[in-house]
N, C-alpha and C positions, 0 to 999 in steps of 0.2 A: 355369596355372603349370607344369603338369608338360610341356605343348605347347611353353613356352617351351624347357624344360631339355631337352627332346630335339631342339629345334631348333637347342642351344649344342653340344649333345654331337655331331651330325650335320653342323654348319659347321666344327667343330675338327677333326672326322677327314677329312672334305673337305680341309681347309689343308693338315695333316700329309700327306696322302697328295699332295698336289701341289707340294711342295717338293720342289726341284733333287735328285738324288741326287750321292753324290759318287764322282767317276768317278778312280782313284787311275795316276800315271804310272808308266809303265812304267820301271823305270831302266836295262833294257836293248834298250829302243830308241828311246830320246833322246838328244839333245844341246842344245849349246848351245853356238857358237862366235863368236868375236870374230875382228878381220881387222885387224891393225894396220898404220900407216906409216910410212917412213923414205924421206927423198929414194935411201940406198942400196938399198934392200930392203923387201920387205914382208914379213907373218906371219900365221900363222894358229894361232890357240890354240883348244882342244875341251876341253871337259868334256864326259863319258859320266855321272856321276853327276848326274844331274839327281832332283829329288824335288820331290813337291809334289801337287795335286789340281785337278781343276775341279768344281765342282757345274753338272751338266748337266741339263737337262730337253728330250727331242727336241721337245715339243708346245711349249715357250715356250721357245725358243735363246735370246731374247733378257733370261732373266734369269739364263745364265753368269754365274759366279766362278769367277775363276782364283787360283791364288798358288803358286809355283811359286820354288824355291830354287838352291842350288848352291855347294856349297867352293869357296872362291877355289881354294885349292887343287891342287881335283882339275882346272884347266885345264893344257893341256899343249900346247907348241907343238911336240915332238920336239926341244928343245933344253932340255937343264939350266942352260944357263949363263943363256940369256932369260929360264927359266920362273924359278927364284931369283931373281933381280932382280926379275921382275914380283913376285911375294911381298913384296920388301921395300917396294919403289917405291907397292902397293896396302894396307900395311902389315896383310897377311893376319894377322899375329897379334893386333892387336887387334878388325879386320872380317872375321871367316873365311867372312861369308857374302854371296852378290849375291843381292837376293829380289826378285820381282816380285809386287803384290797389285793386282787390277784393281778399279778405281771403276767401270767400266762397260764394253758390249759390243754394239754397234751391227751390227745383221744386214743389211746389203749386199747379198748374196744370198744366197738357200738353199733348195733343194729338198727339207729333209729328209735329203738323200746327201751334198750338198756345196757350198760356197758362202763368198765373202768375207765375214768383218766385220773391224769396224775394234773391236777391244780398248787400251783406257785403263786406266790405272791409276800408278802409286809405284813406280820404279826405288829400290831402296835397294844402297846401293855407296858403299865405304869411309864410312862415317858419316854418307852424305848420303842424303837422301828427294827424288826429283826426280818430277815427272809424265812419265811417257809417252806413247808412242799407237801402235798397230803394226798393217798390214796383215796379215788372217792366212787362210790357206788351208786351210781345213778339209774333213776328209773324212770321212762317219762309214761304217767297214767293219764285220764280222762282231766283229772284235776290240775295236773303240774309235770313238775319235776321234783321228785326226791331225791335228796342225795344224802349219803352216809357215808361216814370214814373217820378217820382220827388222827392223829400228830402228836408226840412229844416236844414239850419245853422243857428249858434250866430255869429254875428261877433264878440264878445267877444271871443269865443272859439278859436277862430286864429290872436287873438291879435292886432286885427283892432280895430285902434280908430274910435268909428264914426263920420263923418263930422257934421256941424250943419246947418242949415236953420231956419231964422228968430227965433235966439239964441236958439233953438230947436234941438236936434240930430236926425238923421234919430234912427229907431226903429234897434235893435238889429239883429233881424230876418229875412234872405233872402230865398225867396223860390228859390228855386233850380230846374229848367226842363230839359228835356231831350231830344232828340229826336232822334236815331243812326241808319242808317245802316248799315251795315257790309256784305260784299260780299263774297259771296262763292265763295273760293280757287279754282284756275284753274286746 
């Protein structure tokens, strides 16, 4: 009996102590940009505030979680007059937030320093929950993990009407960029 209990109390601290830590982003040196189209013109909106964590483990990458956030908001194209419209058009005030939560994270390459996977998971934007999948390029330095990569939406698929320009709709299609780091836990 008592062989047994310290063989429950030695497999629990084993478990705890190999679960993912949570590696928290940096919010000042992320982003996260979108790339818009119009037959006249194109755009480019950035959000700096990015927030959010990954639970990382160097010896099993491949049981990453991400979820990772961001104020409509705080996107900004250098134009007031777009960036308000885009508010209304995304109706920022009642979905003030784009969140990304990953189902899963597929290790492609990795050395340990640096390597592709392919990250899955739940775009959630204006009030819709869609699936994902993004190429991401990962780096682990002194400081973190960076990672970079990108992904296209419809804005159809999250039930955004699109705006128009010279009786013209911007195009369906927003490319989607990245750029995260995330800091290794004290």
């Amino acid at each position: 009996m008592h062989l047994s209990l310290l063989f429950l109390c030695a497999w629990a601290t084993a478990a705890a102590w190999a679960q993912p830590k949570e590696w928290a982003v940096d919010r000042g040196q992320s982003q996260i940009t979108y790339r818009g189209y119009h037959p006249a013109h194109s755009w480019t909106g950035t959000s700096r505030d990015v927030r959010g964590a990954v639970w990382f483990d160097p010896e099993r990458p491949g049981l990453t979680r991400v979820r990772i956030w961001a104020p409509v908001e705080s996107f900004s194209s250098d134009n007031d007059n777009r960036d308000s419209n885009m508010l209304l058009v995304v109706e920022a005030d009642r979905y003030p937030e784009v969140r990304f939560e990953s189902d899963s994270v597929a290790i492609l390459t990795w050395d340990g320093q640096r390597g592709q996977w392919r990250v899955s998971g739940r775009l959630q934007f204006h009030g819709q929950s869609r699936p994902i999948s993004a190429l991401v390029d990962v780096l682990r330095t002194a400081e973190g993990l960076y990672a970079k990569g990108g992904f296209r939406i419809l804005l159809s698929h999250f039930g955004v009407r699109r705006p128009r320009l010279l009786l013209l709709p911007i195009r369906d299609e927003l490319d989607i960029r990245f750029e995260i780091l995330v800091r290794r836990p004290a």
